[in-house]
C-alpha positions in Angstrom: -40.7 -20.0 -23.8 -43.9 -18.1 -25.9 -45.4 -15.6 -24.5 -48.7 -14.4 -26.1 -50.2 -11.0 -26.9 -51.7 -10.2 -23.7 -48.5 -11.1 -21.7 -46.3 -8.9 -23.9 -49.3 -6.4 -23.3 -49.1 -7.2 -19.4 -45.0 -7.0 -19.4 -44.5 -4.0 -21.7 -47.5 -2.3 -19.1 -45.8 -2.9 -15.7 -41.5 -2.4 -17.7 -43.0 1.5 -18.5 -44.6 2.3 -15.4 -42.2 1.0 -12.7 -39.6 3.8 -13.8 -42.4 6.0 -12.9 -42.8 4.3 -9.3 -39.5 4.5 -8.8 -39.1 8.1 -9.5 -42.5 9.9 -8.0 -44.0 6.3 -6.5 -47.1 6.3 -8.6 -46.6 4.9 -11.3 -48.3 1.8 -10.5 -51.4 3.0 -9.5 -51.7 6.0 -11.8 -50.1 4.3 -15.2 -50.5 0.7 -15.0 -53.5 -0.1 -12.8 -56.1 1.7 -15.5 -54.2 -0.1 -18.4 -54.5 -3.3 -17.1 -58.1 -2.9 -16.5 -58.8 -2.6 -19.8 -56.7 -6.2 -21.1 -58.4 -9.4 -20.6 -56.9 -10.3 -17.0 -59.3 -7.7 -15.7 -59.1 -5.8 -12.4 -59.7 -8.8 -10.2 -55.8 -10.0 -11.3 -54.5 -6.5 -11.9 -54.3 -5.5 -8.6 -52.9 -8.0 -6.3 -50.2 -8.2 -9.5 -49.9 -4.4 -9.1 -49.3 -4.9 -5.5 -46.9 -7.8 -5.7 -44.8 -5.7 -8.0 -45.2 -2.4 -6.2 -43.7 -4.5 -3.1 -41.1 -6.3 -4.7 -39.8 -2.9 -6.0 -40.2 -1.1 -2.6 -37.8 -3.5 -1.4 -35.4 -3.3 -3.5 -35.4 0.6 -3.3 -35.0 -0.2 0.5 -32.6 -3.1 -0.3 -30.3 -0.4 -2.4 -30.7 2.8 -0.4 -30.4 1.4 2.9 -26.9 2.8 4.4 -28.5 6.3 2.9 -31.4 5.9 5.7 -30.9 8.2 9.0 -31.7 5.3 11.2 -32.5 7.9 14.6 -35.0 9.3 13.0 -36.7 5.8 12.0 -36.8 5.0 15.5 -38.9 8.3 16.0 -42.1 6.8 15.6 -42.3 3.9 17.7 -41.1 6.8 20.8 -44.3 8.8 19.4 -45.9 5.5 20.5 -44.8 5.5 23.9 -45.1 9.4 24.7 -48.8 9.1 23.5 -49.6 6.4 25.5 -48.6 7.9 28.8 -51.0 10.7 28.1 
């Protein structure tokens, strides 16, 4: 497989700011979405890339941390639901 300049730009791009998301969860938006505006794929396929990739890795965060989740207090909101609608 080749890979030209501007998809090593892309990869290398999107590899040093998904640490970043994973650690604060900006790193997409705040590192990678003003660098890929300025290659040639533009902002028009930057950012449903940057949101495929920023959803892919939010589920595998969820994927890995999963038994780590208090699952009563998940359930809170849809109950905030309810007690707002009998108001």
């Amino acid at each position: 497989m080749v890979f030209d300049g501007v998809t090593v730009v892309v990869l290398l791009i999107i590899l040093a700011s998904t640490p970043v998301r994973a650690v604060s969860g900006l790193g997409n938006a705040l590192i990678a979405m003003p660098l890929l505006a300025m290659t040639p794929i533009g902002m028009k396929t930057a950012t449903p890339l940057i949101a495929l990739i920023a959803t892919i890795l939010a589920l595998v965060i969820l994927v890995k941390d999963w038994r780590m989740i208090s699952h009563p207090e998940t359930a809170l909101p849809s109950g905030r639901g309810t007690g707002i609608l009998r108001c």
